[in-house]
N, C-alpha and C positions, 0 to 999 in steps of 0.2 A: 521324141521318145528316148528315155535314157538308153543307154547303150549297157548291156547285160554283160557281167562277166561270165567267165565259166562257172558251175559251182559243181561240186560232192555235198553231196547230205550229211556222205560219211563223216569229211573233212569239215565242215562245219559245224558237229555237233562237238559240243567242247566233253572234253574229255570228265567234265567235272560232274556230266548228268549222271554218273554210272562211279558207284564206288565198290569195294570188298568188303564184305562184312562176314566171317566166318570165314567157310569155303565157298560160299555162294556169291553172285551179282547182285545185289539191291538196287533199285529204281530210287535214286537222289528225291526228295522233294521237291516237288512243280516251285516254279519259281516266282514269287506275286509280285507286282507292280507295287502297292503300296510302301513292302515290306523288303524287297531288293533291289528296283528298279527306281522308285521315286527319290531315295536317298543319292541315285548317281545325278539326275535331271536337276535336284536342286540344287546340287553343287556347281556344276558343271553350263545350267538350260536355263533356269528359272529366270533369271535375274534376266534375260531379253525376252524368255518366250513365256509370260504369264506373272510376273512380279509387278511390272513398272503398266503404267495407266498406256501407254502403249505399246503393243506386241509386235514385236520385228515379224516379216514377212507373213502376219496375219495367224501365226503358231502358237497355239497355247498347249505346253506341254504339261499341264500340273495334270492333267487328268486322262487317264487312256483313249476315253472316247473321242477326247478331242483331238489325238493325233493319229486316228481314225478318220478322224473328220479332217485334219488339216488344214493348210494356209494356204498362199497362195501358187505355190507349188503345187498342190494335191495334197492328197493323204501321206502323212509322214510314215505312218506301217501299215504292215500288211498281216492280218495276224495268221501264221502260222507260217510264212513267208520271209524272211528274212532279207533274203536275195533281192526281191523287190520293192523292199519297203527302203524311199528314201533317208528316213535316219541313220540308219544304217550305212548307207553310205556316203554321206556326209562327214558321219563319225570318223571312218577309215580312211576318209580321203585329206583329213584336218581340215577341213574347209570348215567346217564346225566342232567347237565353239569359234565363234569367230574373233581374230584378234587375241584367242587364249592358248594356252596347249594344247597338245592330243589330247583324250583319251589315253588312260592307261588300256593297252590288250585286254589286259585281264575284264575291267567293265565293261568296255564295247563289245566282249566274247559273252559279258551276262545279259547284255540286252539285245545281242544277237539269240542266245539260246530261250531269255522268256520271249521274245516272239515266237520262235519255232515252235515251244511247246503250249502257242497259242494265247499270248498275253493275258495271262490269266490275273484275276484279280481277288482281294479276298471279300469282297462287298460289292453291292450294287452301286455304283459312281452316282454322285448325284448329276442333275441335268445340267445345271450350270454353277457357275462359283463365281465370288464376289474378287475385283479386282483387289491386287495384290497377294501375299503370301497368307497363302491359311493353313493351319498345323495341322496333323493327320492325326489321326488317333492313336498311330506306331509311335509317332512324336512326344505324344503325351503321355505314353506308356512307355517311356523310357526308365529305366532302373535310378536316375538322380533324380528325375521328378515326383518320385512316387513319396509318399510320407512314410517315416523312418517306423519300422514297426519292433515292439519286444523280440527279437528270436528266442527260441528255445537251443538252447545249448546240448550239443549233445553229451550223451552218456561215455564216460571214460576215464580211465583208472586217477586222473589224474583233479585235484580237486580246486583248482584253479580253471573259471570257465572259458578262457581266452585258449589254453591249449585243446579242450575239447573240439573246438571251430577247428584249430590245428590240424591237429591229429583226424578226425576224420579223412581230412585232405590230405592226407599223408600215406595213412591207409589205403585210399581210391587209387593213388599212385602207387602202391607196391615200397612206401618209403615210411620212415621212423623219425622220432627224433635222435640228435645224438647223443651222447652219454654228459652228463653234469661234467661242468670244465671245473679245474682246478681252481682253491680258492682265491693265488696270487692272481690269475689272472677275472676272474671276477670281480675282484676288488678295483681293478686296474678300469676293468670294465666301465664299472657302476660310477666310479668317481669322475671320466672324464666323462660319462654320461650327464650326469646331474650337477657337475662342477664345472667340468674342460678344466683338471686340472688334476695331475697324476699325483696318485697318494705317498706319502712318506712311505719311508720303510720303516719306521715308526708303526706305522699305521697298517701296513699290511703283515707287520710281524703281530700285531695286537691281533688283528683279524682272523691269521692261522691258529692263533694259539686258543681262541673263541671256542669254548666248547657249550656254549647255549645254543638250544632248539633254536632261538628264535634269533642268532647273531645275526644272518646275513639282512632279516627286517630290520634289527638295529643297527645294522648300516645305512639302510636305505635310510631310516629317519634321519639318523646323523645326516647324512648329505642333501638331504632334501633342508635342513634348520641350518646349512651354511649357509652364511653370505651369497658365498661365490655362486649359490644354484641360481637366484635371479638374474645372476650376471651372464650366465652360461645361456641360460634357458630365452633371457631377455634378447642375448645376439639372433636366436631364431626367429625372433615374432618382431624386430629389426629390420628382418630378411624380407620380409611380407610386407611390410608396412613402407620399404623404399630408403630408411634412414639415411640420410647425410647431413654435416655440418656446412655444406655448401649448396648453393643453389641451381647450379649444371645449366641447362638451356642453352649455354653458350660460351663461348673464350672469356669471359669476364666472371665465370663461376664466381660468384659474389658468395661470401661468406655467412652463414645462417647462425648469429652471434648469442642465439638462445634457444637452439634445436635441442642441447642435449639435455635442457627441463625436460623434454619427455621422453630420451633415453631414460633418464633415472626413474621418472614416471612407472615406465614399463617393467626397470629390473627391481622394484620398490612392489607394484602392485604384485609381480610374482612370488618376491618373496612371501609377502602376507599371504602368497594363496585366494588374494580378491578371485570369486568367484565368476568365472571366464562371461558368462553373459554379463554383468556386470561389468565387467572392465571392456565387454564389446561395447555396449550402450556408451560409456562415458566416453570411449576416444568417435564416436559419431556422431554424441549429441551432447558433450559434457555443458557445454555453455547455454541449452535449453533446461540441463538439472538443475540451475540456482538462478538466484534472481540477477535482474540483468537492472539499468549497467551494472556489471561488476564490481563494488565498494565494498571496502573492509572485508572483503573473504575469507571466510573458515580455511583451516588446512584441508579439509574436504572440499571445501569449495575450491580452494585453488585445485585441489589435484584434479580436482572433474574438468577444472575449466583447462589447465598443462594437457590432460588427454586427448583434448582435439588437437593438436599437433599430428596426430596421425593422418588427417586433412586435409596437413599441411608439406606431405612431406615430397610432392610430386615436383619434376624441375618445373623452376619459377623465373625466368628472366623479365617479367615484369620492371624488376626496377632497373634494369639498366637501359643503357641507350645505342642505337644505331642498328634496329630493328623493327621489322613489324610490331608496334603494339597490339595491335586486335591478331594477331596470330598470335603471340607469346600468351596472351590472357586464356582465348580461347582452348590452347593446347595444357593449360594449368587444369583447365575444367575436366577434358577428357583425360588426360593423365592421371584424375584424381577417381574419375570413376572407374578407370583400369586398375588404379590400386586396392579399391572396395573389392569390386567385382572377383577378381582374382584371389585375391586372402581369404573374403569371408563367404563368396559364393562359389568357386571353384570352377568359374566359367570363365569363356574369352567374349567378355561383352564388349569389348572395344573394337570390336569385328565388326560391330552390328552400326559404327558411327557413320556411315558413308551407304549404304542398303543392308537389306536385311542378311544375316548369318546365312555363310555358305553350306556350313554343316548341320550347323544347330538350328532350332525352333525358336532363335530370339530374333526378335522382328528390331526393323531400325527406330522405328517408336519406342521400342523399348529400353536403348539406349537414351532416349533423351527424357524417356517418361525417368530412370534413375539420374539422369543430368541433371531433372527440375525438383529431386531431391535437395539437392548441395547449390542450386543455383542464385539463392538470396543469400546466399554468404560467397557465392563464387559470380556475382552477378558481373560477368567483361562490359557490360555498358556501364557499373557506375560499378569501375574498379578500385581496390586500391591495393596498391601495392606492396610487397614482403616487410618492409617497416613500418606502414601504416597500420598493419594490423597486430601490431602490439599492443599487450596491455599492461599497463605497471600493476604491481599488485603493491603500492604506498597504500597506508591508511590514507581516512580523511584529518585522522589526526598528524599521520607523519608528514602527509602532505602540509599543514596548517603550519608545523613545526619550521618543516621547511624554506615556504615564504617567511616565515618572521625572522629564520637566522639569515637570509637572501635579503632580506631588510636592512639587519643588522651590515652586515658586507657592504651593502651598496653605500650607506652611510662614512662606513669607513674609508670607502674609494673616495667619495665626496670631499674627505679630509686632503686628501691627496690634489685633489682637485686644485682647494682653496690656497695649499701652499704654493703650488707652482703658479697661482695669477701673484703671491706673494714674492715668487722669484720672478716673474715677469716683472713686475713694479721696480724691483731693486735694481734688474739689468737697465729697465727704461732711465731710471735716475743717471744709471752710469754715464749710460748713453747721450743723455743730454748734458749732462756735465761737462763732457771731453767736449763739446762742439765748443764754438765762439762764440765770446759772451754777445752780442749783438743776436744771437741767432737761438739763442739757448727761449728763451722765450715764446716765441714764435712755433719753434717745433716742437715745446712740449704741448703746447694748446695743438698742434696740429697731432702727433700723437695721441693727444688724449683723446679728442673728437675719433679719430681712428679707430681707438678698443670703444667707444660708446656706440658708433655707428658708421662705416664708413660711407655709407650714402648719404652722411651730413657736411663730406670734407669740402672746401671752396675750392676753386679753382689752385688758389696760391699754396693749400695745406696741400691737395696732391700734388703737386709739382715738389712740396718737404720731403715728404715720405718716400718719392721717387726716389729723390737726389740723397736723403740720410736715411736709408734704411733701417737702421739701428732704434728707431723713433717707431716703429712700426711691429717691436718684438711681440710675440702673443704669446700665450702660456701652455703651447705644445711641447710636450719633451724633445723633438727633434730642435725646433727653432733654438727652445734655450738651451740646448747642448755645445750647439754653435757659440753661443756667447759666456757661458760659463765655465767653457773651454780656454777662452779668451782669456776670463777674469778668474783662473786656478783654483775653480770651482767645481769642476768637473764631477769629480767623487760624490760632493752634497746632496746632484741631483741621485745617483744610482743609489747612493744609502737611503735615502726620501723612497723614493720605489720600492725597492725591497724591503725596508718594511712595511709597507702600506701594504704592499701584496703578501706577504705573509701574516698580518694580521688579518686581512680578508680570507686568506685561504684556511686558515686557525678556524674562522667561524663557519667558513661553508664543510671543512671536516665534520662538524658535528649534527650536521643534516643527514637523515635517518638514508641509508644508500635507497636508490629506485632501484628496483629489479623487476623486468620485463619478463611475462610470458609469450609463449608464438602461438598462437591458438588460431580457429577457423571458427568464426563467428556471425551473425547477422548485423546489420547498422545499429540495432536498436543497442547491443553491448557497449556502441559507441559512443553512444549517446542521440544518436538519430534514427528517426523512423522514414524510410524512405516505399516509394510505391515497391511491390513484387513483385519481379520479372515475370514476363511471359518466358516463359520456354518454348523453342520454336524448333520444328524437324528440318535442319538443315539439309538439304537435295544435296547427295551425293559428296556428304560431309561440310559443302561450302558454306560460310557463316554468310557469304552477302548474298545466298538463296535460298530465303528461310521460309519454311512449308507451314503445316498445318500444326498449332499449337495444340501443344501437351500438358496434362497434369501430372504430380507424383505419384509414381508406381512401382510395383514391382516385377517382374518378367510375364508377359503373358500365358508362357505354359506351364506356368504355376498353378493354375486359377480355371478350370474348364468351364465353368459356370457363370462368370462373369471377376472382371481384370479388378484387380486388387491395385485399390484406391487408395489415396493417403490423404487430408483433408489441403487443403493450397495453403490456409491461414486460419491455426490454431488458434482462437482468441484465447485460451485458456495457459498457454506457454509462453513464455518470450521469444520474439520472433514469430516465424510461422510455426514451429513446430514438427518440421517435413521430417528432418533427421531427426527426429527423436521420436517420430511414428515409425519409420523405416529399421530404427534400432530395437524398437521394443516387439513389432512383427518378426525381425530377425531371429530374435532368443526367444519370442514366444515358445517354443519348445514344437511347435508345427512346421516348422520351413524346411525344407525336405533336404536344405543343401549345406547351413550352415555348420551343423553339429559335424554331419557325416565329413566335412572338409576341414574343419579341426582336430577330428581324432585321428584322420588321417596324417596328416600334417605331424601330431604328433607320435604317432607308430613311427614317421618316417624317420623321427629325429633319430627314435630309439634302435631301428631295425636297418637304419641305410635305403629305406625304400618303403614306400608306402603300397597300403593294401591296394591303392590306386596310384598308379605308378609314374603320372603326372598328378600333382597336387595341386595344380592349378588351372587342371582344366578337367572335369568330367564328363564334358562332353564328347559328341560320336570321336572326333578327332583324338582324343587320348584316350589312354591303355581305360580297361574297360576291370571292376575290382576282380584281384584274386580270389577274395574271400567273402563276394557279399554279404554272407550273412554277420560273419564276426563284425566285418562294417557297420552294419546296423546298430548290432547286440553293443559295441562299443559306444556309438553316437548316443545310443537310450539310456546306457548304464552311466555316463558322463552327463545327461543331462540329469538324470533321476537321484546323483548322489550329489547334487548342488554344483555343478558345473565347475566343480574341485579338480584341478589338473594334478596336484599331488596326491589325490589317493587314485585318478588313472595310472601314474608314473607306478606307484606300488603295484596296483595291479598289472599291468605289466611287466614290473620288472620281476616280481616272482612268481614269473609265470615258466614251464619249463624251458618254452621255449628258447626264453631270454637267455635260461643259465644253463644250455647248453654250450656245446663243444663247438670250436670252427674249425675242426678238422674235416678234409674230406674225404670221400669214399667214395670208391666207382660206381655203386651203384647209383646213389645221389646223382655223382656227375653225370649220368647216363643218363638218368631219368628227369633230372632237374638241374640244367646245368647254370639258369643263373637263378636259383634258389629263391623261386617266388614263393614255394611252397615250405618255406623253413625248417630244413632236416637238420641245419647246424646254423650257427652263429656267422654272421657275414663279417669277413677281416674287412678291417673299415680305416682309411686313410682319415689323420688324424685334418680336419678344418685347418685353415692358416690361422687365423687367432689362436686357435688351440698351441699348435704349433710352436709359434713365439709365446705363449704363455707356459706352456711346459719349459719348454727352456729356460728362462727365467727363473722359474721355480726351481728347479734342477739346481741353477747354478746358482741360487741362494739372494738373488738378484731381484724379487718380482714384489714389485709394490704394491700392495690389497688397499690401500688410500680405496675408498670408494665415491662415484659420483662426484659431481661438477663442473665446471668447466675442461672440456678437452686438452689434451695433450698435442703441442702443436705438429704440423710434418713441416720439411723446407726442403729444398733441390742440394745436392749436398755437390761436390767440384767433380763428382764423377756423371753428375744432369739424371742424377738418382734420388727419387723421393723417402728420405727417412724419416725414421722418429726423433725431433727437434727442432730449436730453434735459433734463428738468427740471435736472439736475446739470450744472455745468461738464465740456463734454466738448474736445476738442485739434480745431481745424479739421480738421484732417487724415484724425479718425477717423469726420464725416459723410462723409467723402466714397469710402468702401469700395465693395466691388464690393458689389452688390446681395443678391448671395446669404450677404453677410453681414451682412444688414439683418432684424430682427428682424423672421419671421414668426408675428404674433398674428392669432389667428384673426378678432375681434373688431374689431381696427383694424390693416386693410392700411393697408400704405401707400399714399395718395391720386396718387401720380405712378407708381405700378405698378399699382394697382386700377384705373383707367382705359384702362390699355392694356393690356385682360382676364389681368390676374398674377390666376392661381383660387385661388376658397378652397377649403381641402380638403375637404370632404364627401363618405367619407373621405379621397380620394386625386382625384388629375387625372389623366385616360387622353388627354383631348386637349382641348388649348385651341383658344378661341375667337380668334378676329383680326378684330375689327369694325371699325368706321368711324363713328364715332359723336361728334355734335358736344362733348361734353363736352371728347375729346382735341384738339382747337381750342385751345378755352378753357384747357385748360391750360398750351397751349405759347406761351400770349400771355401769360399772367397769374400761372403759377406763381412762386412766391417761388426755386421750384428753380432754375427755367429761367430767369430774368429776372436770378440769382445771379452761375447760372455762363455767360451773355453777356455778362455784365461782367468776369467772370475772363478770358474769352476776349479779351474788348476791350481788356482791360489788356495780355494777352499780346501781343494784334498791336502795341500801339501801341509795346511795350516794342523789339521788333523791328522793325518796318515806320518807324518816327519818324511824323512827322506829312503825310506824302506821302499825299493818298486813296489813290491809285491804287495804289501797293505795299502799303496799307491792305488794301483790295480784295483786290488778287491775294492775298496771305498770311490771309486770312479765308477763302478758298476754298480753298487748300489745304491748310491745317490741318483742316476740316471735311471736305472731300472727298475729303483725298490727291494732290490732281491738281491740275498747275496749269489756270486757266479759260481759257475761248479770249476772242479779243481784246477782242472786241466783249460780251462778258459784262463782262468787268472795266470797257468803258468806263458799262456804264449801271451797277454797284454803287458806282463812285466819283461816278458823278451820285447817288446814292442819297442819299451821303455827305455830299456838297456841299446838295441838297436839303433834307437833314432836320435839319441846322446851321443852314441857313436856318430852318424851321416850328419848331424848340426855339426859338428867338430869339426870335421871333413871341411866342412864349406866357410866356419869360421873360424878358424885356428886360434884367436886370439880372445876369445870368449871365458870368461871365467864356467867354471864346471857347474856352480851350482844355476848358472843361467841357460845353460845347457838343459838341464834337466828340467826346469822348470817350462823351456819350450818345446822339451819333446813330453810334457805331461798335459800342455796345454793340446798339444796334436795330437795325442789319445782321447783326450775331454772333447774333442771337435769330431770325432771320428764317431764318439759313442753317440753323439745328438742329431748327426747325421745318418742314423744306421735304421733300416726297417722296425728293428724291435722298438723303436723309437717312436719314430715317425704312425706306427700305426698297433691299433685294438685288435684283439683276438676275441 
């Protein structure tokens, strides 16, 4: 018999049955098993007492009665009893879970208190349950599952319907929005919103001086018909998708010599505004939209078929060596379904590869039922690896073109060929010449037999050729270098070479170039049709203990009625078909999760934080929405207006909320201190790209080249990854937008890596924005930044002449945009004068105008280093 502790009733009943409401005590709500209690056991129980086809010590905890009924202990509780019921103290004693951590207090106190107040339940349990994890109907009624419905917006002064959802909530709190922010910094706003890339003063003096109703929407279109909006917009949806130009997995980060075809892909289809289902379908199923093999492709068709590179972008060490292959392959697989999962469903299904979800209602089937989606193009038994899956996009004509000039070349080698058995012949003559006339005879017949065959030579010829080498020359360029060295001939042979090889090279120049795309395809694109994998449910994630096979699917708590099917093999598509069923269910405009996790996504970019405050997970584990209904009302009104992310961005952006104020207020701070409920604009730390691309820009330096091949990084003599390369590269072409700065996995770059630019593992759902003293240090010491304050210095000085004071003033509005107010300008021009004077000090011997020219570059470094800089209001 266990041995009883002491108890108090009193002391056991947790203080949380009993709250204040008014001036009175209220009775908390009884507390249910399904709906408080089953959520702890699944995390925590399941997985040994009622998941797996065998139950540890005979306990099935999925269901009350059963641990009533009990294992082979007894009964697990006691209801109304706490004190006696074994779980319970199991729980406290850590003995259980076993092999895992405590119980947090808090849960073990809620399943101490629904005992006491009688394990009460909200339904009649059924009698028994089928092995394994069955979802409850709390599961199923979860707020991401449910299908996205119109909301009704409410009534409020304000006629943009995204502040009504607002403002309601603002109200319920005793809170407002703030007051409309000034236009400088609006502008300042909008542009590194839709650009990441801070406006002229130009441009924001055009903007104040605006006196149209409808200026601030004629900004937004202006910035939404730059360039630069794909480019900006495109590093987000980058983020999600895992982008690098290397392939990670391992010390050999192997370069990925044709990823940023579908960078450009991605900042190309935004600019146009391709409509977002749309451009989901094509990076999941581009190469099931055209015909396959792939020959002579439309620019449509290529772009559909560049879009599955998003497929492609999870780490891949496949191609190298001195590893597990069937682990490298297999982890390509699951890495790629962590990348879907995540972006476009906003779940952590990678949880589910090894047993079923501790939190969530995604079962481990379900991870491999989406496995056997992408598994005929990601088949690990008949692999092939990061360059095998290339495809050239030649015609069949340029192809054709090509062998005939590869004809022409070879022929012309062949010339080459002929001359040197020409110069073989002529050394052989020499050679037999010089010998003794007695002998000259004899070894040219043994020579000659020699170049016809030398398995024809007698006895006495190889015993020649031995002893006169010279008789035995061939028409190899090393041999007859040897002897036409001899006979001051030397030069004939390398002139003969070089031009044979530059004639040949002459014709292969005019061979139409091959350019490879990186896509994720089935065999059939390759030209072969190969059997369709089974997909198999790996026990406990292991590939060499493979369970019961699966078809393609989608989550099973999607579907109460019966699991949402995909066909195995489309006869009607190339290939199976699987992804491009999987794509078109997706954007059907019914999936309960895709829309809601893109509009979110995109709030976050605009607002600093999504309405859901992890973006990549909306399951029990992450923050649960602020705002569900605007959620909704957003996700309907993005699918209903053509799944157009530029007229969401308008709406949004002229909504009040946006173009309020980021000042704060106590009350605010009191009531909402980190501003889920949007009373003001959120001061927002500027991204690393952003970062170095304002600067650039600032100091007159930043190259808009757009698209194609990357900009290289190399370790520079401080074992610091910068921008450049060991080769002579054009000033011009460091100094690109960031996003076309080569992302290796292995060495970010040291002036983005600082100012949290993520590595992919596999993909980024939301970055980090620290404070952390290294980014100091860099903005003092950088070779970047310490570069282009001198470019900048150069700039003012070219403009401003050698006046501080208009120094000054033109230093702050190139950086700023704005001119300074007076009394700013009079202490940066004391700055100037000041640190002309302290350079002196230290170099006596300095002419004056180099003086000043580096106490303007350390103003210029000061100003780009400084908050108003670094960060949006």
């Amino acid at each position: 018999m266990r041995q009883l502790r002491s108890f108090s009733f009193l002391q056991a009943l947790p203080a949380t049955l009993m709250y204040m409401a008014g001036s009175g005590l209220v009775q908390a709500a009884p507390l249910m098993f399904e709906r408080d209690i089953r959520p702890i056991l699944k995390a925590h129980c399941f997985h040994c007492h009622g998941e797996e086809k065998e139950i540890k010590g005979g306990l099935d905890v999925r269901l009350k009665h059963f641990m009533e009924k009990g294992g082979d202990s007894g009964p697990a509780i006691v209801s109304g009893d706490p004190h006696n019921s074994l779980l319970i103290e199991q729980l406290k004693s850590g003995d259980m879970p076993k092999g895992g951590k405590k119980l947090p207090e808090a849960e073990i106190a809620k399943i101490e208190q629904w005992i006491a107040e009688g394990t009460k339940t909200l339904r009649t349990e059924p009698a028994v349950l089928v092995p394994g994890t069955v979802i409850s109907e709390e599961e199923r009624a979860y707020w991401a599952f449910q299908p996205i419905r119109r909301q009704k917006a409410p009534t409020s002064e304000y006629a943009n319907p995204v502040d009504g959802f607002l403002q309601a909530r603002l109200t319920k709190a005793g809170l407002a929005f703030s007051p409309e922010t000034d236009r400088v910094t609006l502008i300042r706003r909008a542009s590194f919103d839709l650009t990441g890339l801070p406006p002229s003063a130009e441009e924001v003096e055009a903007f104040e001086k605006d006196t149209r109703v409808d200026a601030y929407e004629r900004l937004i279109d202006r910035l939404l018909e730059s360039p630069q909006y794909g480019e900006r917009w495109g590093r987000h949806w980058l983020d999600v998708a895992g982008y690098a130009d290397s392939e990670g997995y391992n010390d050999e980060d192997t370069d990925r010599d044709d990823a940023w075809r579908y960078r450009d892909y991605v900042i190309q289809a935004l600019n146009e505004d391709l409509p977002f289902d749309e451009f989901i379908r094509e990076q999941l199923a581009g190469d099931e939209m055209i015909p396959s093999p792939p020959v002579n492709l439309t620019s449509d068709q290529t772009r559909k078929l560049t879009a599955t590179g998003f497929l492609r972008m999870a780490p891949d060490g496949t191609g190298t060596e001195r590893m597990d292959k069937d682990l490298a392959k297999n982890a390509v697989v699951t890495e790629t379904v962590k990348i879907v999962s995540s972006s476009l469903m906003g779940m952590t299904v990678g949880c589910a590869e090894c047993h079923d979800h501790r939190f969530d209602p995604i079962l481990q089937k379900d991870f491999y039922r989406l496995r056997a989606i992408f598994e005929p193009a990601l088949d690990w038994k008949q692999w092939r690896e990061p360059r095998q899956r290339r495809i050239s996009l030649l015609t069949t004509e340029e192809r054709a073109t090509s062998a005939e000039l590869e004809k022409q070349a070879v022929e012309v080698e062949k010339e080459l060929q002929a001359k040197l058995v020409e110069l073989r012949d002529w050394v052989f003559e020499q050679e037999v010449k010089a010998l003794a006339p007695q002998l000259q005879l004899k070894c040219r017949e043994a020579g000659l037999a020699f170049q016809k065959d030398v398995k024809s030579l007698t006895a006495e010829q190889k015993k020649l050729v031995e002893e006169y080498p010279g008789i035995k020359v061939t028409p190899s360029v090393g041999i007859l270098n040897l002897f036409l060295n001899k006979y001051g001939r030397e030069n004939d042979l390398k002139k003969m070479q070089d031009d044979n090889a530059a004639r040949a090279a002459a014709i292969r120049a005019k061979k139409p170039q091959e350019n490879f795309v990186r896509v994720l395809a089935e065999p059939v694109a390759y030209g072969s049709k190969t059997t369709v994998p089974v997909t198999q449910v790996f026990m406990r994630g292991n590939r060499e203990l493979p369970g019961d096979a699966v078809g393609p699917g989608d989550l099973t708590v999607l579907s109460p009625d019966k699991p949402i099917d995909f066909l195995a093999d489309d006869p009607a598509v190339p290939g199976t078909g699987r992804r491009l069923a999987f794509a078109k269910h997706l954007t059907s405009g019914k999936h309960p999760l895709l829309a809601r996790v893109l509009v979110n996504r995109f709030w976050m970019h605009h607002f600093g934080r999504g309405l859901v405050n992890t973006p990549g997970d909306f399951g029990h584990q992450g923050e649960k929405p602020s705002h569900p209904e605007l959620l909704d009302w957003l996700a309907n009104e993005f699918m209903s207006q053509g799944w157009s992310l530029k007229r969401l961005h308008r709406l949004v952006m002229t909504s009040a909320a946006y173009r309020q104020s980021s000042k704060k207020t106590p009350t605010g701070e009191a009531r909402d201190p980190a501003n889920a409920l949007l009373w003001r604009y959120p001061v927002r730390r500027l991204e690393a790209e952003v970062i170095r691309d304002a600067t650039l820009a600032v100091c007159g330096t930043l190259n808009i080249q757009p698209a194609g091949p990357p900009v290289p990084v190399r370790v520079d003599e401080n074992n610091q990854t910068v921008v450049g390369s060991d080769k002579p590269l054009l000033p011009d072409q460091l100094f690109r937008r960031s996003i076309y700065v080569t992302q290796k996995r292995s060495l970010p770059a040291q002036v983005l890596a600082v100012f949290d630019a993520p590595q992919m593992e596999p993909n980024c759902e939301l970055r980090n924005s620290s404070t952390v003293a290294p980014q100091s240090l860099l903005l003092m010491n950088s070779a970047f930044v310490v570069e282009q304050a001198d470019f900048l210095a150069k700039r003012v000085r070219a403009e401003a002449g050698g006046d501080v004071r208009k120094q000054a003033e033109l230093a702050w509005r190139l950086v700023f945009g704005v001119p300074d107010a007076a009394t700013e300008v009079d202490s940066l021009a004391s700055y100037l004068t000041e640190q002309a004077k302290v350079l002196k000090g230290t170099n006596a011997t300095a002419k004056p105008e180099e003086l000043e020219r580096r106490a303007l570059a350390s103003l210029c470094q000061v100003l780009l280093g400084s908050n108003r800089f670094l960060y949006v209001e």
